[in-house]
Rosetta silent file (secondary structure, phi, psi, omega in degrees, C-alpha in Angstrom):
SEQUENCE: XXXXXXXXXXXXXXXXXXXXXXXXXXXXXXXXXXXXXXXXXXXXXXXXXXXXXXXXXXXXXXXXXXXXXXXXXXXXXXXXXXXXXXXXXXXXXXXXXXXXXXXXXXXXXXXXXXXXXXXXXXXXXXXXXXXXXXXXXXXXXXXXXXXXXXXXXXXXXXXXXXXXXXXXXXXXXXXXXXXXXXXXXXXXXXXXXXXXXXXXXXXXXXXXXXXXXXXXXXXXXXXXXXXXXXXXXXXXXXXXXXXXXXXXXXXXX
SCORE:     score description
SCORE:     0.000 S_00000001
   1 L     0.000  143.641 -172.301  -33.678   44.290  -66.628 S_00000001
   2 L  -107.301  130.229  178.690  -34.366   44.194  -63.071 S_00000001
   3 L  -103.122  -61.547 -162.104  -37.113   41.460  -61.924 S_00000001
   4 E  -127.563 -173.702  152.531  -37.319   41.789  -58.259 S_00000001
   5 E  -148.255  151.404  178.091  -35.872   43.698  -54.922 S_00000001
   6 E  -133.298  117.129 -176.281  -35.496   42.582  -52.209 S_00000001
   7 E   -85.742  150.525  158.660  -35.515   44.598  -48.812 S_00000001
   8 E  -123.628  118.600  171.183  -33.441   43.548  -45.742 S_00000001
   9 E  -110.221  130.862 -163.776  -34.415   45.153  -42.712 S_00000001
  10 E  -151.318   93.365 -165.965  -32.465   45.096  -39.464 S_00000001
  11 L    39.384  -82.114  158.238  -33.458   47.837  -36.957 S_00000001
  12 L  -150.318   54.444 -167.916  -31.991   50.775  -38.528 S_00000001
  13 E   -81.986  135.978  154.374  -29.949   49.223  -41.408 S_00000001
  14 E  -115.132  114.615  147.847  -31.794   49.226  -44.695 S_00000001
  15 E  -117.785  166.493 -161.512  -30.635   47.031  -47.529 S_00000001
  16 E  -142.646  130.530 -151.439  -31.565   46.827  -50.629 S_00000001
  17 E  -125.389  108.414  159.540  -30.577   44.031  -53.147 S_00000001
  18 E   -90.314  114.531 -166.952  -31.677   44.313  -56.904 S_00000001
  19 E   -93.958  149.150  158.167  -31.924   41.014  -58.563 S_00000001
  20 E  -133.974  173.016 -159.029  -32.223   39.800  -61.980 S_00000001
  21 L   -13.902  -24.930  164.866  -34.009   37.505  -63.992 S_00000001
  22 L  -110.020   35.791  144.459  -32.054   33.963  -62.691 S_00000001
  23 L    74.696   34.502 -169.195  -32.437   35.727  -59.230 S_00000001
  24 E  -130.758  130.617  178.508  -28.622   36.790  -58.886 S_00000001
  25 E   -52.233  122.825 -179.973  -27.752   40.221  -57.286 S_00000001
  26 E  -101.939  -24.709  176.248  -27.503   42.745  -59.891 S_00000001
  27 E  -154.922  149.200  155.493  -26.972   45.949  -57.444 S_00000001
  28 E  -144.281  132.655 -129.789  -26.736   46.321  -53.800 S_00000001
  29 E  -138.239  154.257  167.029  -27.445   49.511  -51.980 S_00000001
  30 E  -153.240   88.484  148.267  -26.586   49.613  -47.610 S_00000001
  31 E   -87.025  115.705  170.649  -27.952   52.344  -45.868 S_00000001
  32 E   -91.127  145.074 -158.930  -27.779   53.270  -42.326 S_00000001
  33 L  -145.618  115.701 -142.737  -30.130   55.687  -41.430 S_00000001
  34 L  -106.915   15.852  140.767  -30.005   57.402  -37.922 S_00000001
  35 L  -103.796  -26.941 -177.633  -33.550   58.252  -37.695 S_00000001
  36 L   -45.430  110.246  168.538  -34.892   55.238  -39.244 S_00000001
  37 L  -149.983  126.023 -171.025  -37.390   53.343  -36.891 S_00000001
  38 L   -68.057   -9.560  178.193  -39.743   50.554  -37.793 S_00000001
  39 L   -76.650  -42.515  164.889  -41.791   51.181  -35.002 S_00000001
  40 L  -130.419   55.949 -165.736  -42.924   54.483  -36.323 S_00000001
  41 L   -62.986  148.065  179.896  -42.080   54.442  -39.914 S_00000001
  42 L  -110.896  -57.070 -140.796  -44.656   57.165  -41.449 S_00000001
  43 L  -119.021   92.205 -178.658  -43.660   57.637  -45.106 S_00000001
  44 H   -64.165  -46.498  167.712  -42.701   54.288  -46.497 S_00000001
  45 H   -69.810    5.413  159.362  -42.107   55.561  -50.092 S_00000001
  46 H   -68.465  -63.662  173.201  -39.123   57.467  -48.528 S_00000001
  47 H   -95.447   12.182 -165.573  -37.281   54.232  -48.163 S_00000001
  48 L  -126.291  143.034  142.222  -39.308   51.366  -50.109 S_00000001
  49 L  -107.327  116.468 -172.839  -39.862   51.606  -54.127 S_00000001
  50 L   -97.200   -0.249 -172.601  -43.089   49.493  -54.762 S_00000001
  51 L  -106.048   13.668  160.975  -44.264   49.846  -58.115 S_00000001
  52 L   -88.103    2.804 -176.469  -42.970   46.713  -59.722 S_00000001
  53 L    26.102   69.240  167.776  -44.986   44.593  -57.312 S_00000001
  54 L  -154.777   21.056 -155.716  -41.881   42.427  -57.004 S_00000001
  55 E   -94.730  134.570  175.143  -40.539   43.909  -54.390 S_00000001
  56 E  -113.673 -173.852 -174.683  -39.904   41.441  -51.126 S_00000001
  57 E   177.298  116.420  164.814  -38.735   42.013  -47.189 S_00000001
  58 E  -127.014  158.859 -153.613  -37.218   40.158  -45.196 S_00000001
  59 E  -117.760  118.510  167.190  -36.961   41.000  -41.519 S_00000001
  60 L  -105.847  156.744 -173.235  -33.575   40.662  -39.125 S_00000001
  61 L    39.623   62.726 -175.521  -33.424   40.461  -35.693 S_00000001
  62 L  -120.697  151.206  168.904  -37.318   40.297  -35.124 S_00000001
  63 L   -99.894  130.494  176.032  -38.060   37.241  -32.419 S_00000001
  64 L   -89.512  129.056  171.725  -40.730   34.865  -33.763 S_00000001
  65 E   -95.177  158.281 -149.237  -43.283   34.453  -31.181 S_00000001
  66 E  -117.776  126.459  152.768  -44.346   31.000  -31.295 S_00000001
  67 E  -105.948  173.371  156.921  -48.193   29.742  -30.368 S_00000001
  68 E  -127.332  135.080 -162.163  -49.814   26.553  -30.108 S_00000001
  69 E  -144.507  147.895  168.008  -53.608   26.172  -31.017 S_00000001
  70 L  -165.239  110.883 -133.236  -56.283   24.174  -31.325 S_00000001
  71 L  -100.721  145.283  167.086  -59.255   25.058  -33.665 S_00000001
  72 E   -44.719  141.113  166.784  -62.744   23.256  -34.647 S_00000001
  73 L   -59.197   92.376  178.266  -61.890   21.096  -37.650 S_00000001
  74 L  -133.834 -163.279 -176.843  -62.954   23.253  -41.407 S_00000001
  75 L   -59.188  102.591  161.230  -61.620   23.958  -44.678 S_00000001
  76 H     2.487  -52.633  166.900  -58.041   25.382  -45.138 S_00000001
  77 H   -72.061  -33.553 -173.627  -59.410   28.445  -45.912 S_00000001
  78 H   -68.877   -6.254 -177.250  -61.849   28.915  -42.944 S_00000001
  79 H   -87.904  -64.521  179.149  -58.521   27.482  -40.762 S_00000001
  80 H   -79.012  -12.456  166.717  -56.501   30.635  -41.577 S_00000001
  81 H   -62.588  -32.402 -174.634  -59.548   33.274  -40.916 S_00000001
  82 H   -60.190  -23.720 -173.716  -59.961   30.910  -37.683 S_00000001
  83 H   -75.132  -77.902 -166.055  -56.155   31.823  -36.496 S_00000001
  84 H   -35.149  -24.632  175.249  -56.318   35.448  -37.775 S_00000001
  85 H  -101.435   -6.191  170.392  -59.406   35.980  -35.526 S_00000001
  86 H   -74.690  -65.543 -170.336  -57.857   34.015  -32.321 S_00000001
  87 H   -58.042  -79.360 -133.061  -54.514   36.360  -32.705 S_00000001
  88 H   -70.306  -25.371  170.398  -56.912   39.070  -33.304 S_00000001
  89 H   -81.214  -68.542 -150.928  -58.711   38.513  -29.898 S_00000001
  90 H   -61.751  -25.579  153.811  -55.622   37.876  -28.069 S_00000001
  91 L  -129.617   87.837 -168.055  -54.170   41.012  -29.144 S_00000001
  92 L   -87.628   21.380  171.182  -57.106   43.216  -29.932 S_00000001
  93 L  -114.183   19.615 -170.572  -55.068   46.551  -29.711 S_00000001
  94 L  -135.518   98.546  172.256  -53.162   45.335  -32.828 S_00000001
  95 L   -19.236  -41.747 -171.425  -54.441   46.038  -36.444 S_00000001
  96 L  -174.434  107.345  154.917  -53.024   43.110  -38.353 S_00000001
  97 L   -66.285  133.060  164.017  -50.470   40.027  -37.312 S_00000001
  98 E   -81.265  120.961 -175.001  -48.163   38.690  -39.642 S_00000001
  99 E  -144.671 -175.647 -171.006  -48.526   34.839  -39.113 S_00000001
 100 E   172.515  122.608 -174.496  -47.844   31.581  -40.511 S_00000001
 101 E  -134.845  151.407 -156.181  -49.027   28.091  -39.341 S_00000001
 102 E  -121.369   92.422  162.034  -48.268   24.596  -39.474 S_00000001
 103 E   -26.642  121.480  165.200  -50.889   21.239  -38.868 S_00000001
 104 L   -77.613  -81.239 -165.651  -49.708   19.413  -35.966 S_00000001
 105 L  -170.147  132.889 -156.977  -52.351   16.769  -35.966 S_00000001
 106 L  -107.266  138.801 -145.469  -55.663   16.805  -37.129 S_00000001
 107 L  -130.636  177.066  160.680  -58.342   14.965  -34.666 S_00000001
 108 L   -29.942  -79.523 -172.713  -62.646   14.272  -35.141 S_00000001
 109 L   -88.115  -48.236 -142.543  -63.246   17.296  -34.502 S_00000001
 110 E  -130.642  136.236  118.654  -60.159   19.517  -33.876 S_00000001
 111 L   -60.211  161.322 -140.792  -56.977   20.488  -35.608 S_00000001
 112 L  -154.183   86.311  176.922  -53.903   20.994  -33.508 S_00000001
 113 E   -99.242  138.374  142.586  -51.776   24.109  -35.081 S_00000001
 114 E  -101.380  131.547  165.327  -48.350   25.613  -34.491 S_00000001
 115 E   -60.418  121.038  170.379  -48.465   29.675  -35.150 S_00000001
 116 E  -127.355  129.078 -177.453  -45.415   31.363  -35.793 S_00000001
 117 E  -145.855  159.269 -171.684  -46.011   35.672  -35.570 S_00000001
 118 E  -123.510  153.639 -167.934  -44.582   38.439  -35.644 S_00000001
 119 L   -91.364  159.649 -153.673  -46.124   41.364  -33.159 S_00000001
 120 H  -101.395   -9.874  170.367  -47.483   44.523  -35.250 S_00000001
 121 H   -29.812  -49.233 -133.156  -45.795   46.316  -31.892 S_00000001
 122 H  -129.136    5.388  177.073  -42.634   46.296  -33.612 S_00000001
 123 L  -121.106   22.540 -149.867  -43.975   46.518  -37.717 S_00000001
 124 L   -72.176  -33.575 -168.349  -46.617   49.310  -37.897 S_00000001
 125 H   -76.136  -40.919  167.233  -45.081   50.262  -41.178 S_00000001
 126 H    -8.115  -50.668 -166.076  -45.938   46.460  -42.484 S_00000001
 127 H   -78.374  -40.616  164.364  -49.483   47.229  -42.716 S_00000001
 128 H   -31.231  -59.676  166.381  -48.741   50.476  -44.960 S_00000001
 129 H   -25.840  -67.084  167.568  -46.917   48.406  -47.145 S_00000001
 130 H   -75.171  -11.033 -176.076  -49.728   45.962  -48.015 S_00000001
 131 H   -77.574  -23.796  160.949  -51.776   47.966  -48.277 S_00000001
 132 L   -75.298   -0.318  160.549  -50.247   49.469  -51.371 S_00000001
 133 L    57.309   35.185  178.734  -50.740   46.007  -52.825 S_00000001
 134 L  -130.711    5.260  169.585  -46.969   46.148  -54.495 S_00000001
 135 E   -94.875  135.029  167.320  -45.160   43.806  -51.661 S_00000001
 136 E  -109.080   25.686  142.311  -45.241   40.103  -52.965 S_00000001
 137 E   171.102  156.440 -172.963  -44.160   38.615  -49.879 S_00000001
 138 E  -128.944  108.873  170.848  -42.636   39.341  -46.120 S_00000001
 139 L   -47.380   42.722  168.813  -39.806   37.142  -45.155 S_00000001
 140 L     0.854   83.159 -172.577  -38.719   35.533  -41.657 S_00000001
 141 H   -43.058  -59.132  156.910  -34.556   35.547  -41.996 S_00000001
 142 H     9.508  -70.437 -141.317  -35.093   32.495  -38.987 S_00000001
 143 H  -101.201  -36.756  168.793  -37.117   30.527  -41.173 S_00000001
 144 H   -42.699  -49.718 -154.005  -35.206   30.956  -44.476 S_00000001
 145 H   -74.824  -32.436  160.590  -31.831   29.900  -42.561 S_00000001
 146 H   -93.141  -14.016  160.980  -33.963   26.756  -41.494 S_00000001
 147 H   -57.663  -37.920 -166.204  -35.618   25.743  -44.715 S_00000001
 148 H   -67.608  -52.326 -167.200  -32.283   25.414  -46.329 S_00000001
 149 H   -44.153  -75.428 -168.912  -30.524   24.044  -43.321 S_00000001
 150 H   -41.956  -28.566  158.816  -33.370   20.896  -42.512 S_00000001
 151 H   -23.387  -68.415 -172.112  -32.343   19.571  -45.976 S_00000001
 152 L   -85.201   -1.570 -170.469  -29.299   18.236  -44.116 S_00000001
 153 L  -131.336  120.885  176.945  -30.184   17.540  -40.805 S_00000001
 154 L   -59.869  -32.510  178.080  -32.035   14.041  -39.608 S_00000001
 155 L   -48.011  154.403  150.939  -32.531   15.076  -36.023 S_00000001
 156 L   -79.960  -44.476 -171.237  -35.986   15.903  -34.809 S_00000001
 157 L  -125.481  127.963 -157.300  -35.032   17.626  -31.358 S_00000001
 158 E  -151.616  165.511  168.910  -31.763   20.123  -32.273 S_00000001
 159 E  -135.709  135.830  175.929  -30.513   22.969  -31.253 S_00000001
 160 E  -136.831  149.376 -179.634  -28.744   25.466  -34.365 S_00000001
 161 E  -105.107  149.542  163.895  -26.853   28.833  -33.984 S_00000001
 162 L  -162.627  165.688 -164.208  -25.849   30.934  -36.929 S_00000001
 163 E  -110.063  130.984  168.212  -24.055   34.889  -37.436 S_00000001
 164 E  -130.088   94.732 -148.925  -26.311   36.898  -40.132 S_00000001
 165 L   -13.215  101.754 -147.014  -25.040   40.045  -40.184 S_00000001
 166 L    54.247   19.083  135.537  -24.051   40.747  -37.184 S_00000001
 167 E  -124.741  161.153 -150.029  -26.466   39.206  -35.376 S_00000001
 168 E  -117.102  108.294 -163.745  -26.724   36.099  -33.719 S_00000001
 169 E  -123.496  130.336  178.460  -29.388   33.585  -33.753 S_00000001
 170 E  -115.166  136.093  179.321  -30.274   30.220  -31.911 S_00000001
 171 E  -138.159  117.174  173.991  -33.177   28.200  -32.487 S_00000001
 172 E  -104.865  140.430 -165.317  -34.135   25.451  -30.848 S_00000001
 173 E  -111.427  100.078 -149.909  -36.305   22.708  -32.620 S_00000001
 174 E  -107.784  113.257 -158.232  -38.749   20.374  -30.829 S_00000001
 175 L     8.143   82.174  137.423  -39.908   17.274  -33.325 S_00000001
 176 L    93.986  -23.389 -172.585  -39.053   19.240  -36.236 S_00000001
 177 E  -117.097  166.203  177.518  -40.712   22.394  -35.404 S_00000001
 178 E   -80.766  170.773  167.154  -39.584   25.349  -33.902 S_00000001
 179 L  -112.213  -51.886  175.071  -40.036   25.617  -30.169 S_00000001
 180 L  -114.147  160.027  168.005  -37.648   28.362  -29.079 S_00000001
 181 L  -162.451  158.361  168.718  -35.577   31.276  -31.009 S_00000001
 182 E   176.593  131.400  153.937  -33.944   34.223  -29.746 S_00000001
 183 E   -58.819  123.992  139.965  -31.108   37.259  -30.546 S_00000001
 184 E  -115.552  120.854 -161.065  -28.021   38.464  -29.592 S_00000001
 185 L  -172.797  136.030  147.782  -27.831   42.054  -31.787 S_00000001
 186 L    -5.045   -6.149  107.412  -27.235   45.534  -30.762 S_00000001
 187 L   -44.088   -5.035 -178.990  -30.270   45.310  -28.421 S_00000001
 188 L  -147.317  -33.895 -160.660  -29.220   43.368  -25.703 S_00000001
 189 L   -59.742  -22.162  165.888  -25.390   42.924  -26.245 S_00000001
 190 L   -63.920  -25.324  159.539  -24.943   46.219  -23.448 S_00000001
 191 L   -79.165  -23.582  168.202  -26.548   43.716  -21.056 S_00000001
 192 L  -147.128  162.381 -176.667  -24.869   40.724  -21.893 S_00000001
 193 L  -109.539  169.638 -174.773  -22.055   39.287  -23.585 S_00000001
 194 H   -58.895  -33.592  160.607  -22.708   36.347  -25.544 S_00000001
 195 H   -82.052    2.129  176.138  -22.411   33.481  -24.026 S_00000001
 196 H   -78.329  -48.568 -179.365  -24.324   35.202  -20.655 S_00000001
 197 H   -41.610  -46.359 -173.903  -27.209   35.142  -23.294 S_00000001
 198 H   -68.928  -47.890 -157.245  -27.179   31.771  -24.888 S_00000001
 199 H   -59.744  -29.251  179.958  -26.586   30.348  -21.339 S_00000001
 200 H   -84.848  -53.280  151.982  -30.148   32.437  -20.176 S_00000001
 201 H   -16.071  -58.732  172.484  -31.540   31.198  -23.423 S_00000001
 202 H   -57.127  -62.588  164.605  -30.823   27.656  -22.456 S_00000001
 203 H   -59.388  -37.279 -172.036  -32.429   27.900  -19.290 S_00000001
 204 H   -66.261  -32.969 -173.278  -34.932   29.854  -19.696 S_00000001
 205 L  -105.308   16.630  174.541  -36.610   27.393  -22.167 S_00000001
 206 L    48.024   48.187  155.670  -34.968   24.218  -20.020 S_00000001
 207 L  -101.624  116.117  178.501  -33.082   23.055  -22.640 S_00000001
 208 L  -155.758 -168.430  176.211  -30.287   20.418  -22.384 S_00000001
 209 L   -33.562  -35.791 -160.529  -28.723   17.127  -22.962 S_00000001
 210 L   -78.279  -45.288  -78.831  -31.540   15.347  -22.006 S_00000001
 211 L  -167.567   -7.874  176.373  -33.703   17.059  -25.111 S_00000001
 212 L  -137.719  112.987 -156.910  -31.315   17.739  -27.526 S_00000001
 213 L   -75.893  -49.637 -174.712  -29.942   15.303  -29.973 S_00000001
 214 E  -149.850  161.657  176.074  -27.360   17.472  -31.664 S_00000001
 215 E  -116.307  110.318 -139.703  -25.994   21.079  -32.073 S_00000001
 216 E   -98.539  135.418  160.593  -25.581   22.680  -35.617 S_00000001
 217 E  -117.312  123.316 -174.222  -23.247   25.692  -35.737 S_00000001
 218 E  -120.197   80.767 -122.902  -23.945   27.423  -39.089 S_00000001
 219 L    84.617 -173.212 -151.396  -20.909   29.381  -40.179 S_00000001
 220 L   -92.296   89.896  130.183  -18.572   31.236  -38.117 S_00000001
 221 L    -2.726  137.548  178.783  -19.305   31.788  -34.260 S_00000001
 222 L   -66.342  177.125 -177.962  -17.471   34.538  -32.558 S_00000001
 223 L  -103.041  -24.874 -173.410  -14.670   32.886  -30.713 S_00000001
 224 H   -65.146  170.829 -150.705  -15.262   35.141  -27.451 S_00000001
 225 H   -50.726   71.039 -176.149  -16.432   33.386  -24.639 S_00000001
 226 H    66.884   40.324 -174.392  -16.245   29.927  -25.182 S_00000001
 227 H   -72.645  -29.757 -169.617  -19.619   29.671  -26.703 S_00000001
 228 H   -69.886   -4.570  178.791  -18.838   26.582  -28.582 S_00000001
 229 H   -94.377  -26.974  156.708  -17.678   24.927  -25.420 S_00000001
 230 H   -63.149  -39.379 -179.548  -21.057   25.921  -23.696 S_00000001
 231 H   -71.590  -35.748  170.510  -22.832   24.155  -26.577 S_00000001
 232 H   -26.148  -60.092 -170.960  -20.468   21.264  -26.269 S_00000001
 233 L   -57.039  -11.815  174.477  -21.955   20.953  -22.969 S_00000001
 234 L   -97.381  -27.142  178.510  -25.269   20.510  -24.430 S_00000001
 235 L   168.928  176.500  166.572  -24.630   17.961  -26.964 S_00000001
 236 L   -18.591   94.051  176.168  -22.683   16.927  -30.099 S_00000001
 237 E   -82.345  119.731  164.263  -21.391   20.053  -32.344 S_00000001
 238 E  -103.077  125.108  177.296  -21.708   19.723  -36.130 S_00000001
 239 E  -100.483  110.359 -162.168  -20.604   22.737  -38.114 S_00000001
 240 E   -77.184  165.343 -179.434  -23.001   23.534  -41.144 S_00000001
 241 L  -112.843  143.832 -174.428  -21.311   25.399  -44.094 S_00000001
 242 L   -48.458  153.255 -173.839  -22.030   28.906  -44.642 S_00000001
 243 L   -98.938  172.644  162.787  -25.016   29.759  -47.215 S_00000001
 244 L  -112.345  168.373 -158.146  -23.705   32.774  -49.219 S_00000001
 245 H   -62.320  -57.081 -165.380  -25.880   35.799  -50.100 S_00000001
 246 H   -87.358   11.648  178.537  -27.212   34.712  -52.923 S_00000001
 247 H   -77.555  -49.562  171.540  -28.554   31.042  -52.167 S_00000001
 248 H   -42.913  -73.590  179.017  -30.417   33.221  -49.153 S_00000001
 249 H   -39.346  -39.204 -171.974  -31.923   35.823  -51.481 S_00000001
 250 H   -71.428  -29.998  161.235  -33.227   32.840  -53.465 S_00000001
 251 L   -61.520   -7.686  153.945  -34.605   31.214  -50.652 S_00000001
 252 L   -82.761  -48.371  150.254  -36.282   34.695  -50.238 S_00000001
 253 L   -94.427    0.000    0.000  -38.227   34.948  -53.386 S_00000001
């Protein structure tokens, strides 16, 4: 018996992993699809099946834009309509944001939120999707790779890299939360090679020794131009052990 699936989408890769009841891959399907584009997916039941409303999605190579906010003091619930209508002014040409947010520090009056969103720019099929009321949740790879990960690591201010197929993601973490993230994937690698990236990465968000207690490598790094010797340069390297597919899917549903 099949309990859930779980989509992985990564530009214009589809996979599709059927799990069963203890949450262990039971099938796995990998289609590349040369037309396939999330920006203007029309017909969603071409590539999603939806009617066990168990179905999950988690999203590769997406950048999490990151906000910082800080809203009159209410109720939990009236605190996420209070976001959802903030995003919703600040990008008022955009139907529905995908968000998530975290209490900072709650004041008299005022709460102190970070936002983490993803822009509907690059997800237009997203809102189809709920709207068929059969997805039971939409997944951040980013933030899976750091729930597991923060288990093991004491630092506050960090910087961690890790390879997810084929692409390559650094996130730097500011007391605990994130502050920066960014890709190198088949979008940018004709402009740069990988360490010209990390190194504009670095800079861009003025990140260095002084700010970063240690640097997690999670899994294999390419070997190609010296990135681990650029991170060296930033701080300590500790090398995290790889998750395997299915501790990630579980960390998805």
């Amino acid at each position: 018996m099949i309990d859930k699936i779980v989509y992985s989408l990564d530009n214009n890769d589809i996979r599709e992993y059927r799990l069963n009841l203890l949450n262990k891959v039971k099938d796995e399907f990998n289609e590349k699809i040369s037309d396939f584009n999330l920006k203007k997916m029309k017909n969603v039941n071409k590539y999603f099946s939806l009617t066990s409303k168990k179905a999950y999605i988690v999203l590769e190579g997406e950048e999490i834009y990151i906000k910082y906010l800080k809203i009159p003091k209410v109720s939990d619930e009236k605190l996420y309509a209070l976001i959802n209508s903030e995003l919703s002014y600040l990008y008022s040409n955009e139907k529905r944001i995908l968000f998530n947010y975290k209490k900072l520090r709650e004041l008299d009056k005022f709460v102190e939120v970070i936002v983490f969103y993803l822009r509907e720019d690059n997800l237009n099929f997203i809102n189809k999707l709920v709207e068929t009321q059969n997805l039971k949740a939409v997944r951040i790879i980013q933030i899976c790779f750091l729930k597991y990960y923060s288990k093991c690591i004491k630092e506050h201010n960090y910087l961690i890299c890790f390879n997810y197929n084929s692409n390559l993601y650094i996130l730097f973490i500011k007391n605990k939360n994130i502050f920066a993230n960014g890709i190198y994937s088949n979008k940018n690698n004709n402009i740069y090679n990988a360490k010209e990236y990390i190194e504009k990465f670095l800079i861009s968000n003025n990140i260095n020794s002084k700010n970063v207690e240690k640097v997690y490598v999670a899994g294999k790094l390419t070997e190609e131009f010296n990135i681990i010797d650029l991170l060296k340069k930033i701080s300590k390297v500790e090398f995290l052990n790889e998750i395997d597919r299915n501790k990630v899917l579980k960390l998805i549903v």
